[in-house]
C-alpha positions in Angstrom: -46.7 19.3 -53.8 -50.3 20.8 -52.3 -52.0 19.3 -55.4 -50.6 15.8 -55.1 -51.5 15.8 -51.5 -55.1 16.9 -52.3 -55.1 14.6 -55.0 -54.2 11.7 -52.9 -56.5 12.6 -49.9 -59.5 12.9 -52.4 -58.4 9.3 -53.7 -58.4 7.6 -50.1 -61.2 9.7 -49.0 -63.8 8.3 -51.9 -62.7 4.6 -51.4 -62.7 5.0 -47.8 -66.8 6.3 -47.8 -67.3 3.7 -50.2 -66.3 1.1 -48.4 -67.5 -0.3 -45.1 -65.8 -1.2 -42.3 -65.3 -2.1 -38.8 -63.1 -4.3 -36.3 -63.3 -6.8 -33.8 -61.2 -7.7 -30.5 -60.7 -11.5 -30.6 -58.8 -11.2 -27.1 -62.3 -9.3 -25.7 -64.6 -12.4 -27.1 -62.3 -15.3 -26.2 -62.4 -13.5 -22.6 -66.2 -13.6 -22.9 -66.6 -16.9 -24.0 -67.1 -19.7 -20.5 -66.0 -22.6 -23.7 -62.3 -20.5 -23.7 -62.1 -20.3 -19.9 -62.9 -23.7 -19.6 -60.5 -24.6 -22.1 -57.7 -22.6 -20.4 -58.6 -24.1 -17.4 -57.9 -27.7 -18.4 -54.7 -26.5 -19.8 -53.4 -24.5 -16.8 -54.1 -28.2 -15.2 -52.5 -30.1 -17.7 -49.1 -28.5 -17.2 -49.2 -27.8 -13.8 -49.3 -31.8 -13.5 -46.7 -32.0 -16.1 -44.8 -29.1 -13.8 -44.8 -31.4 -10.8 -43.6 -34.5 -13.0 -40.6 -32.2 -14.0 -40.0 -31.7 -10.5 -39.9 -35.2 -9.5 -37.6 -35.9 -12.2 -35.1 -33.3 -11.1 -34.9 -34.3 -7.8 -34.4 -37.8 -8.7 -31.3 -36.8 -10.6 -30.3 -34.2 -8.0 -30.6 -37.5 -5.7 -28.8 -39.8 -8.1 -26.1 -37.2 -8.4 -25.6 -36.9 -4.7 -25.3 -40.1 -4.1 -22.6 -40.5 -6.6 -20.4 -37.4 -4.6 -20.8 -38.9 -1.3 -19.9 -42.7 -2.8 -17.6 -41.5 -5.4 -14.0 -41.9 -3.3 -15.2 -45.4 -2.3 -16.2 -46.8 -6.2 -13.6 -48.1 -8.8 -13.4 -46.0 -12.3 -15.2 -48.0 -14.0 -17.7 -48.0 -11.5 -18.2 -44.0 -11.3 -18.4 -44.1 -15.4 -21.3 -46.4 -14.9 -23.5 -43.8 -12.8 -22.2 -41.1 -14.7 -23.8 -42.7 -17.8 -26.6 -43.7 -15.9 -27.7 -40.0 -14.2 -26.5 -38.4 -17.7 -29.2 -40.3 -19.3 -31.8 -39.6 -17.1 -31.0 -36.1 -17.4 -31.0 -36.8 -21.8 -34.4 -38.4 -21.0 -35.5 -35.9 -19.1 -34.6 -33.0 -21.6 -36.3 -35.3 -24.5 -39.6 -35.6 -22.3 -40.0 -31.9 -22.0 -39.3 -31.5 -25.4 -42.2 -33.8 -26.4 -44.2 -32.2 -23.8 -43.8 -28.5 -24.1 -41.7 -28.4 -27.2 -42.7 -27.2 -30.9 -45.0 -29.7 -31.8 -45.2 -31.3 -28.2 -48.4 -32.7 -26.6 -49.0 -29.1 -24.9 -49.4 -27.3 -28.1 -51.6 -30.2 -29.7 -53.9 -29.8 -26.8 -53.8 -26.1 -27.2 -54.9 -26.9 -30.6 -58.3 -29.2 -30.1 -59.4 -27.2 -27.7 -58.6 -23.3 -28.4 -58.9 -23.9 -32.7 -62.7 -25.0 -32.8 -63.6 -22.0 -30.3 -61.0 -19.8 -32.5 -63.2 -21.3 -35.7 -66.4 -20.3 -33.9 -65.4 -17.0 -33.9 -64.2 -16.3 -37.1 -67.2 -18.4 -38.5 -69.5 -15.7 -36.8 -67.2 -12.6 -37.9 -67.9 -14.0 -41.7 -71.3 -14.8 -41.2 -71.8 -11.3 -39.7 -69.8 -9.1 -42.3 -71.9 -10.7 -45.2 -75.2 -10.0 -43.3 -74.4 -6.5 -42.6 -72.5 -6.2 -45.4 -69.0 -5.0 -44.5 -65.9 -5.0 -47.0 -63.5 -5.5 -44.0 -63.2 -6.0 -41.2 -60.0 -6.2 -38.8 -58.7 -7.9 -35.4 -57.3 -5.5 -33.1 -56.1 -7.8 -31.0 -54.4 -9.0 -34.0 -52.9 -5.9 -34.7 -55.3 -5.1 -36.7 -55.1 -8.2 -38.9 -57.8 -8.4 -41.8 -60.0 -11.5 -41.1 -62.8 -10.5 -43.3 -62.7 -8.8 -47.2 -65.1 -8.4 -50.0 -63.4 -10.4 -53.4 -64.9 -7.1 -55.0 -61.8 -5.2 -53.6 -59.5 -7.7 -54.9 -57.6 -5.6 -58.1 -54.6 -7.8 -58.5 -55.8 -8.8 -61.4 -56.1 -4.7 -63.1 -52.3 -4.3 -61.4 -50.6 -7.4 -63.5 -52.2 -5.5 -66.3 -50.9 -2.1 -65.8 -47.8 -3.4 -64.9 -48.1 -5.2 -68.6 -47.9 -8.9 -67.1 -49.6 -11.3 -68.9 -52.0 -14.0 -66.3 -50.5 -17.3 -66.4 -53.2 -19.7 -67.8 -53.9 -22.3 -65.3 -52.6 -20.6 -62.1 -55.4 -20.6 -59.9 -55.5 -17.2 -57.5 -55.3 -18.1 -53.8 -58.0 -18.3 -51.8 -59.9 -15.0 -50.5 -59.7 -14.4 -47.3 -63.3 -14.8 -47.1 -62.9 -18.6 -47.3 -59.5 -18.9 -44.9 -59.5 -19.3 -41.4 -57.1 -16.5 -39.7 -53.8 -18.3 -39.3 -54.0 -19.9 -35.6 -53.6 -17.5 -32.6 -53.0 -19.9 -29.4 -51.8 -18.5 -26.9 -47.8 -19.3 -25.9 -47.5 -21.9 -23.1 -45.6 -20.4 -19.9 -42.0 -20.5 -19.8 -40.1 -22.5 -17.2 
């Protein structure tokens, strides 16, 4: 048991001093950056305004829905239905307008996107740019949890493990991209929860 683990220490020990490496805080350089803050800024904006809409909306349907108590002894059946349908569909549109505003794929995230993925871009851009000048073989985002955003293709051995596991390459199939070319997958930060 001793040998194996002094075997397998000297094996991460000899790649690890061959290798450099170092890590970055995204979270630290987006704080740093007056392009992020600004960015966040006209967010923070955005959906306050979008907040006060919401608001408006409710109490218009808390209005509607008064109304109809107070009225309701004095209106005909057919009458109540009516105003039922009517506040019941404010209330639909209302859930669909939030949806398209602060849902998957609403307008909030879309703005999160032009504005936070060109300064994210930035950064990563600079990380690359910096690891080949200095030349590191990785380098990791703590903020990430410790997510790898750069790596040298040189460290790549998929290639010698389809071999000793006796698998013959596919002619044709392409490997994927290194990470060296790909953006980190987009970080933007969660809008607030109401």
């Amino acid at each position: 048991m001793k040998i194996i683990f002094v075997l397998l220490f000297g094996l991460v020990a000899s790649c690890a001093f061959g290798q450099r490496y170092a890590y970055v805080d995204t979270e630290y350089l987006l704080g740093q950056m007056t392009e992020y803050q600004a960015a966040q800024n006209e967010i923070k904006v955005q959906v306050e305004r979008w907040n006060l809409e919401v608001d408006e909306k409710k109490r218009e349907i808390d209005r509607l829905y008064r109304v109809y108590y107070a009225e309701s002894p004095l209106l005909t059946e057919s009458m109540r239905k009516e105003r039922m349908e009517d506040i019941r569909l404010k209330e639909s549109q209302l859930l669909e307008w939030q949806k398209s505003h602060f849902g998957v794929g609403g307008a909030l995230e879309k703005r999160q996107k032009e504005l936070i993925t060109p300064i994210q871009d930035k950064i990563f851009s600079s990380v690359q740019k910096f690891a080949r000048e200095k030349s590191y073989d990785l380098i990791f985002d703590r903020a990430a949890g410790n997510q790898l955003l750069f790596f040298n293709s040189k460290f790549d051995k998929s290639d010698e493990i389809l071999t000793a596991m006796g698998v013959v390459k596919k002619a044709g199939v392409a490997k994927p991209q290194s990470k060296t070319q790909q953006k980190p997958p987009n970080t933007v930060p969660k809008p607030p929860k109401y």
